[in-house]
MILO-912443 format. One record per residue: residue number from 1; x, z, y of N, C-alpha, C in turn; residue in one letter. Coordinates in nm, 2 decimals. Atoms other than C-alpha are relative to their C-alpha. Layout:
# residues N
+-----+--------+--------+--------+--------+--------+--------+--------+--------+--------+------+
| seq |    nxx |    nzz |    nyy |   caxx |   cazz |   cayy |    cxx |    czz |    cyy | type |
+-----+--------+--------+--------+--------+--------+--------+--------+--------+--------+------+
| NUM |      X |      Z |      Y |      X |      Z |      Y |      X |      Z |      Y |    a |
...
+-----+--------+--------+--------+--------+--------+--------+--------+--------+--------+------+
# end
This chain:
# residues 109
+-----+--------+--------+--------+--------+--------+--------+--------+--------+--------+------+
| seq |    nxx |    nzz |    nyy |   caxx |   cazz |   cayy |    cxx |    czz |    cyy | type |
+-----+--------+--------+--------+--------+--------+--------+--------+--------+--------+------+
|   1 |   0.08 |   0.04 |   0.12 |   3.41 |  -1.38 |   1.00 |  -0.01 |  -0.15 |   0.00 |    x |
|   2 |   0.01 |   0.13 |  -0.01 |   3.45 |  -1.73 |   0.87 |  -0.11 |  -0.06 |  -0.11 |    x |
|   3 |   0.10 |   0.01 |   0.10 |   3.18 |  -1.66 |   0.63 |  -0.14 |   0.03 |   0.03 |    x |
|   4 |   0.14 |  -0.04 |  -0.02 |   2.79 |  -1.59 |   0.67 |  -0.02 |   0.14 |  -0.09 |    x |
|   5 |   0.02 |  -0.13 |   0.06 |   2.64 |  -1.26 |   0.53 |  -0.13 |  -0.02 |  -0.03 |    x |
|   6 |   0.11 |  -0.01 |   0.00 |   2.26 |  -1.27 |   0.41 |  -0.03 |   0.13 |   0.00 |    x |
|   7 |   0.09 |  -0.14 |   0.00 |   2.04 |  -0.97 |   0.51 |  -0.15 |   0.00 |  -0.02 |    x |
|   8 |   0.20 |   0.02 |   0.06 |   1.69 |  -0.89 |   0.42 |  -0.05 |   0.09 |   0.18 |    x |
|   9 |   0.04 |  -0.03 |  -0.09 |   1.45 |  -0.81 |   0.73 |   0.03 |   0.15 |   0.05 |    x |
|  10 |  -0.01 |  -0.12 |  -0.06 |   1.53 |  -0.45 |   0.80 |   0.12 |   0.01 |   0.09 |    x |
|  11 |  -0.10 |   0.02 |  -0.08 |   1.87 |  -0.53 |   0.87 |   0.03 |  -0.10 |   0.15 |    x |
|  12 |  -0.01 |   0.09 |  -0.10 |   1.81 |  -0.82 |   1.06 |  -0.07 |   0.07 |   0.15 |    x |
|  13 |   0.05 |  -0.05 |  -0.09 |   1.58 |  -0.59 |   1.25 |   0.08 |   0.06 |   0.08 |    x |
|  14 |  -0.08 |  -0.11 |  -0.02 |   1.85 |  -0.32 |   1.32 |   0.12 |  -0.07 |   0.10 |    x |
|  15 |  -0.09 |   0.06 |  -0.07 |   2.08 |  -0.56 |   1.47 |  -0.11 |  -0.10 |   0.09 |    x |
|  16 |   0.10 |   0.08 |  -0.18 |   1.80 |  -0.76 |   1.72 |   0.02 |   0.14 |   0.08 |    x |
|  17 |   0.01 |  -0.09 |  -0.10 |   1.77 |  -0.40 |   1.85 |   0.13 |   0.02 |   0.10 |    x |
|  18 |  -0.16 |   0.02 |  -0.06 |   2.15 |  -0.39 |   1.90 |   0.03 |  -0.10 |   0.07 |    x |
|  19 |  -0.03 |   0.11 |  -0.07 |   2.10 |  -0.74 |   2.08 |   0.10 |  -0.13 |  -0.02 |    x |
|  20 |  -0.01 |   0.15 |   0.05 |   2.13 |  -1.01 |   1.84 |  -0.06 |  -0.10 |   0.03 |    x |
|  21 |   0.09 |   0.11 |  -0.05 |   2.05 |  -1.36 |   1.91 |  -0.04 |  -0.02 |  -0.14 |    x |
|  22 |   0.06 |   0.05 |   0.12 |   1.79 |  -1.47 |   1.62 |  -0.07 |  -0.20 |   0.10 |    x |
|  23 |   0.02 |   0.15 |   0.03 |   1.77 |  -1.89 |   1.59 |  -0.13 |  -0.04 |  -0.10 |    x |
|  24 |   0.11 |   0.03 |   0.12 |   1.49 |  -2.04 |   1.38 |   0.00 |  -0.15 |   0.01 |    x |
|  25 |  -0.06 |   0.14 |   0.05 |   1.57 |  -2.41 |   1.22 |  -0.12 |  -0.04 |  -0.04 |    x |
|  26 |   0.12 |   0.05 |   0.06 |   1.20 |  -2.48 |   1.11 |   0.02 |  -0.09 |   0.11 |    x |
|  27 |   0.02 |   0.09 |  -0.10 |   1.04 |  -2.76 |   1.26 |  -0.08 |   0.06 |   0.14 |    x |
|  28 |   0.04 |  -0.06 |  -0.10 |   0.89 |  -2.75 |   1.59 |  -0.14 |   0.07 |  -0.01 |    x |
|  29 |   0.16 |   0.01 |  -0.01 |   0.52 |  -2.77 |   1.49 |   0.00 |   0.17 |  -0.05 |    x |
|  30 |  -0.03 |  -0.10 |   0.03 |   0.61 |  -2.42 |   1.27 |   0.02 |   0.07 |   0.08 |    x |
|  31 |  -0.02 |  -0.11 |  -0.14 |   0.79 |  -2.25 |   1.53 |  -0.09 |   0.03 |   0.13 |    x |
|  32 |   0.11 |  -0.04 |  -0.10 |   0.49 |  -2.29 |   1.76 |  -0.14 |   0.12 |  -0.04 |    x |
|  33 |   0.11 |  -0.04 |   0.05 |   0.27 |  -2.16 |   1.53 |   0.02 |   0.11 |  -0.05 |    x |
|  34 |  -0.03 |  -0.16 |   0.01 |   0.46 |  -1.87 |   1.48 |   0.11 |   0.01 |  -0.05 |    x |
|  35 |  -0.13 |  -0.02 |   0.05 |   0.81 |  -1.72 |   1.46 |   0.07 |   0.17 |   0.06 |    x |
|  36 |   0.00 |  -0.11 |  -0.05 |   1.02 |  -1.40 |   1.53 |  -0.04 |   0.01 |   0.17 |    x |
|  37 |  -0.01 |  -0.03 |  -0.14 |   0.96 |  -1.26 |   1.88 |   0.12 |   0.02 |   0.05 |    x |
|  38 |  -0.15 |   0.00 |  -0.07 |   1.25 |  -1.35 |   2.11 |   0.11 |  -0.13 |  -0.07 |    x |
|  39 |  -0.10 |   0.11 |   0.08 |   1.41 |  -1.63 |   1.87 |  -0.03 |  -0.14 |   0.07 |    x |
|  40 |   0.03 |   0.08 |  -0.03 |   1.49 |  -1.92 |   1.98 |   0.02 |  -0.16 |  -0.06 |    x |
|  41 |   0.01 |   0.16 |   0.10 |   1.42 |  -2.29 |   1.81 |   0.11 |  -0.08 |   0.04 |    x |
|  42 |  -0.19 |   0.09 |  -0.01 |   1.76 |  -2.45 |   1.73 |  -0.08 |  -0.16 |  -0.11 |    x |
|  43 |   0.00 |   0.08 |   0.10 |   1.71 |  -2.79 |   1.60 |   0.19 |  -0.11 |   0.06 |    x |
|  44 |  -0.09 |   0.09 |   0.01 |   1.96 |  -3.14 |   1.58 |   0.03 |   0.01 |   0.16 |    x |
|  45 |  -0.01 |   0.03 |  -0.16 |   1.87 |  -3.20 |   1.98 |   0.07 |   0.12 |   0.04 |    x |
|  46 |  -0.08 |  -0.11 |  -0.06 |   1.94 |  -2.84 |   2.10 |   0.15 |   0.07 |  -0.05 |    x |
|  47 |  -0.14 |  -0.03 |   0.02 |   2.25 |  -2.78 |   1.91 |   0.10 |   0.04 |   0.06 |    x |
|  48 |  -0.15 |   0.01 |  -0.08 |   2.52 |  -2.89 |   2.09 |   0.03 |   0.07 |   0.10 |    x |
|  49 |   0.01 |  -0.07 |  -0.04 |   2.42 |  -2.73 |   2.37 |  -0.08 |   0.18 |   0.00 |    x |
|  50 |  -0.03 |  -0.07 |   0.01 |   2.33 |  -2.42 |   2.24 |   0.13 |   0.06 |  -0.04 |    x |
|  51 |  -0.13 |  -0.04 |   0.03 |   2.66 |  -2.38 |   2.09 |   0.11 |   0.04 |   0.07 |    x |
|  52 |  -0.08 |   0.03 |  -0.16 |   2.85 |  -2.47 |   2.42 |  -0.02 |   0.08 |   0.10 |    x |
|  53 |   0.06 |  -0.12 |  -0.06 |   2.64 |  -2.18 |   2.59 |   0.01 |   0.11 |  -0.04 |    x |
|  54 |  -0.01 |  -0.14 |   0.03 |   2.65 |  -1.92 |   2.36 |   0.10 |   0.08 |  -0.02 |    x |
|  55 |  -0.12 |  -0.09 |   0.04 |   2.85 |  -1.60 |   2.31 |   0.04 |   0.00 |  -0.11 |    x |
|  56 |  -0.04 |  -0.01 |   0.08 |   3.03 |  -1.64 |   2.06 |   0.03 |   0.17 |  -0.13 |    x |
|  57 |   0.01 |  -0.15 |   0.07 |   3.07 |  -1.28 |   1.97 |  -0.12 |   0.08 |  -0.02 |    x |
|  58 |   0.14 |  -0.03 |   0.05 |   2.75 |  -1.22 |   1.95 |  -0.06 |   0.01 |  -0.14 |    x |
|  59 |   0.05 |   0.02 |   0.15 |   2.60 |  -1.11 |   1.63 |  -0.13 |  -0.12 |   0.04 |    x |
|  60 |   0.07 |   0.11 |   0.00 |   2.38 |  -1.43 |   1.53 |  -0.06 |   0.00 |  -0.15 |    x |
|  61 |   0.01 |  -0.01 |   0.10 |   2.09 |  -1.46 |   1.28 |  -0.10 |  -0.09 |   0.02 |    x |
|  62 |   0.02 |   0.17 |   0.03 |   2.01 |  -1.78 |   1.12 |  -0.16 |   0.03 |  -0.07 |    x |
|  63 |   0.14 |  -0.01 |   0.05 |   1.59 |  -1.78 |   1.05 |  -0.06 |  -0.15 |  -0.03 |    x |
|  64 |   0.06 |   0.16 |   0.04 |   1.40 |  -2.09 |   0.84 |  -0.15 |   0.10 |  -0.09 |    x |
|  65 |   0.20 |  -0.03 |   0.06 |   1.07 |  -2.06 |   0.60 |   0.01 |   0.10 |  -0.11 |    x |
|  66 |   0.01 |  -0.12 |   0.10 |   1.19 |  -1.87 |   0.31 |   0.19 |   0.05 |  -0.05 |    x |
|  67 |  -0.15 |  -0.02 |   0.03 |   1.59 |  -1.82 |   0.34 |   0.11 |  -0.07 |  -0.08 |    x |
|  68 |  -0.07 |   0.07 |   0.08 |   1.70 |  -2.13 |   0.20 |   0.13 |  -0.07 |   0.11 |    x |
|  69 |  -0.06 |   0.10 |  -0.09 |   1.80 |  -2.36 |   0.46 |   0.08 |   0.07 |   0.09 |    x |
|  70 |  -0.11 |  -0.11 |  -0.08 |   1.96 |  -2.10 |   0.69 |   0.13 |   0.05 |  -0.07 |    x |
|  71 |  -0.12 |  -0.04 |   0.03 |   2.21 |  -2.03 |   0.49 |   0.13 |  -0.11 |   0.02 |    x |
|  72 |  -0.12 |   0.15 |  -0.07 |   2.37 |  -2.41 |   0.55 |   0.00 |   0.05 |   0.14 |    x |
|  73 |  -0.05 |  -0.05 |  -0.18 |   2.31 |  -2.33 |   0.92 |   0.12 |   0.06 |   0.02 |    x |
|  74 |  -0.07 |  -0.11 |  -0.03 |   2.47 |  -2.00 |   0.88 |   0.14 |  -0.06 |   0.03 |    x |
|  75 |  -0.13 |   0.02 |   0.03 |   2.77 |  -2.16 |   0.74 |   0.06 |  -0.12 |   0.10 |    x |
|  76 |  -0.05 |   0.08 |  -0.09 |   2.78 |  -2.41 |   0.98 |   0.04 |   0.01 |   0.11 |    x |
|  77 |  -0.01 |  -0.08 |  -0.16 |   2.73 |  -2.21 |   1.30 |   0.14 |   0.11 |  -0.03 |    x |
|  78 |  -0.16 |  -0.07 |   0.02 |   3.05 |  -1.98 |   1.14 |   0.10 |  -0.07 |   0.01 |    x |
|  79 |  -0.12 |   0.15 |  -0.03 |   3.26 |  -2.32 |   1.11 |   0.03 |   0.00 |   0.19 |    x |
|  80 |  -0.02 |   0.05 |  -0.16 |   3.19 |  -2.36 |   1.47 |   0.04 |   0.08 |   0.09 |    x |
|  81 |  -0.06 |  -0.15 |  -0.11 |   3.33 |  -2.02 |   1.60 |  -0.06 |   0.16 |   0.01 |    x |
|  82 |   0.08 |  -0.11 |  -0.03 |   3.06 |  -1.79 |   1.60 |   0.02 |   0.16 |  -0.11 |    x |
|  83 |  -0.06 |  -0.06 |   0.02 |   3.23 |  -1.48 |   1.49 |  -0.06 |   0.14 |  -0.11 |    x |
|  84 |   0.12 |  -0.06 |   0.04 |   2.89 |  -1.28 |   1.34 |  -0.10 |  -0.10 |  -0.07 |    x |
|  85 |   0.07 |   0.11 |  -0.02 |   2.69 |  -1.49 |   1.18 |  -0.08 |   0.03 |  -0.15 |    x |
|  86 |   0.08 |  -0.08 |   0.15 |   2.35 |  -1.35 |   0.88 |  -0.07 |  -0.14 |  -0.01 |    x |
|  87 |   0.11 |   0.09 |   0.04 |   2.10 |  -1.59 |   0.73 |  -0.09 |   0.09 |  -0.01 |    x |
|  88 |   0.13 |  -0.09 |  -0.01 |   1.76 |  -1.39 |   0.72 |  -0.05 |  -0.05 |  -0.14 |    x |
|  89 |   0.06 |   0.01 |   0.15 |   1.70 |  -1.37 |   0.32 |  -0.17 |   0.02 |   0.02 |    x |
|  90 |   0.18 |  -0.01 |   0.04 |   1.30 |  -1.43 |   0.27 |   0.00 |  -0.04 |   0.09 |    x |
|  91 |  -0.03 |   0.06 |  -0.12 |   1.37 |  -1.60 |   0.61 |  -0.16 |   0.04 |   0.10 |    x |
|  92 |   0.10 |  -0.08 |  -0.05 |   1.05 |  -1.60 |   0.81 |  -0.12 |   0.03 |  -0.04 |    x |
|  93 |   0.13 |  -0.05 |   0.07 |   0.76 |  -1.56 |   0.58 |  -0.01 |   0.11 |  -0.02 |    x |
|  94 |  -0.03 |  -0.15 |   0.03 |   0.89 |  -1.21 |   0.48 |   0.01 |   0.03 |   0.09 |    x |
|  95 |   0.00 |  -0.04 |  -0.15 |   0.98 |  -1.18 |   0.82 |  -0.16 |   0.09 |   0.02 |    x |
|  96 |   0.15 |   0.03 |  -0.03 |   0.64 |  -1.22 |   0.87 |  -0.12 |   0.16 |  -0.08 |    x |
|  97 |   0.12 |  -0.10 |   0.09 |   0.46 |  -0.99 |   0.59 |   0.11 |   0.17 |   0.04 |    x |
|  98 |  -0.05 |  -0.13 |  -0.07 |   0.76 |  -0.71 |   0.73 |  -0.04 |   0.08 |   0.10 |    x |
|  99 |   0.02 |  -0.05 |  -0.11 |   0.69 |  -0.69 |   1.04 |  -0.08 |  -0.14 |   0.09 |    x |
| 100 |   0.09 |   0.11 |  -0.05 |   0.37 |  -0.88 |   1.16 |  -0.01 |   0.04 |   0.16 |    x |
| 101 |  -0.02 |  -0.04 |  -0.13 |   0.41 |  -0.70 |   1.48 |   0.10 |  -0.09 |   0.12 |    x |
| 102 |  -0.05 |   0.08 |  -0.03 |   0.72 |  -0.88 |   1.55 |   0.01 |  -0.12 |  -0.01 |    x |
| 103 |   0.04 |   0.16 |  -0.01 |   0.58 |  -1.22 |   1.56 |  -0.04 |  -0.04 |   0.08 |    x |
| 104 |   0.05 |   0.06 |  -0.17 |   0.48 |  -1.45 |   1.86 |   0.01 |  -0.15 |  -0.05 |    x |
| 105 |   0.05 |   0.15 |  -0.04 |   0.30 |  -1.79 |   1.90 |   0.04 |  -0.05 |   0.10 |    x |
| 106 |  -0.07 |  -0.01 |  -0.14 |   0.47 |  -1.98 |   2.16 |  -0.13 |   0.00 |   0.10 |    x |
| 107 |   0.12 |   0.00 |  -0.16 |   0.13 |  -1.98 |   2.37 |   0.01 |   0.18 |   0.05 |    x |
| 108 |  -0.09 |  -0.17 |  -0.02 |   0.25 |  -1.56 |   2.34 |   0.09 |   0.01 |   0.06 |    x |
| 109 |  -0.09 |  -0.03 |  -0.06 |   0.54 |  -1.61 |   2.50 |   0.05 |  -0.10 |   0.13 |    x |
+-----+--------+--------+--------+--------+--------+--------+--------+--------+--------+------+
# end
């Protein structure tokens, strides 16, 4: 895949259980204050070395505030190899009113 795919939260759910990695591009202060459970905060600094680390074959899904900005990620992190690669449509606010269960403060985790 040298393209991105947008999915809406059910899907994106269906594939974490399958043992997708979920990213989240907000800022830090956001991401502390709440984001999916288990995702991990990609910004400029962690990039490079997340990229350099990760499975490439791994399904990968790109999370920001309402599904805008993740979709550049997406397309960016597809450029760079990554072979699976969704943007999370309604990104994580819908996330959020989906499935309030699956959410975590980082003092939660």
């Amino acid at each position: 895949m040298t393209e991105f795919k947008r999915i809406p939260p059910q899907q994106a759910q269906q594939l974490r259980e399958q043992g997708a990695v979920v990213v989240d591009i907000r800022d830090p202060q956001s991401f502390a204050l709440g984001h999916i459970t288990g995702s991990r905060h990609l910004d400029n600094h962690s990039l490079h070395d997340f990229i350099s680390h990760a499975d490439l074959d791994q399904p990968l899904i790109v999370s920001c505030y309402h599904g805008n900005s993740s979709q550049s990620a997406a397309a960016y992190l597809a450029g760079q190899g990554f072979s699976e690669v969704y943007s999370l449509d309604g990104g994580f606010e819908l996330w959020r009113a989906t499935y309030p269960e699956q959410t975590s403060r980082a003092a939660d985790e």
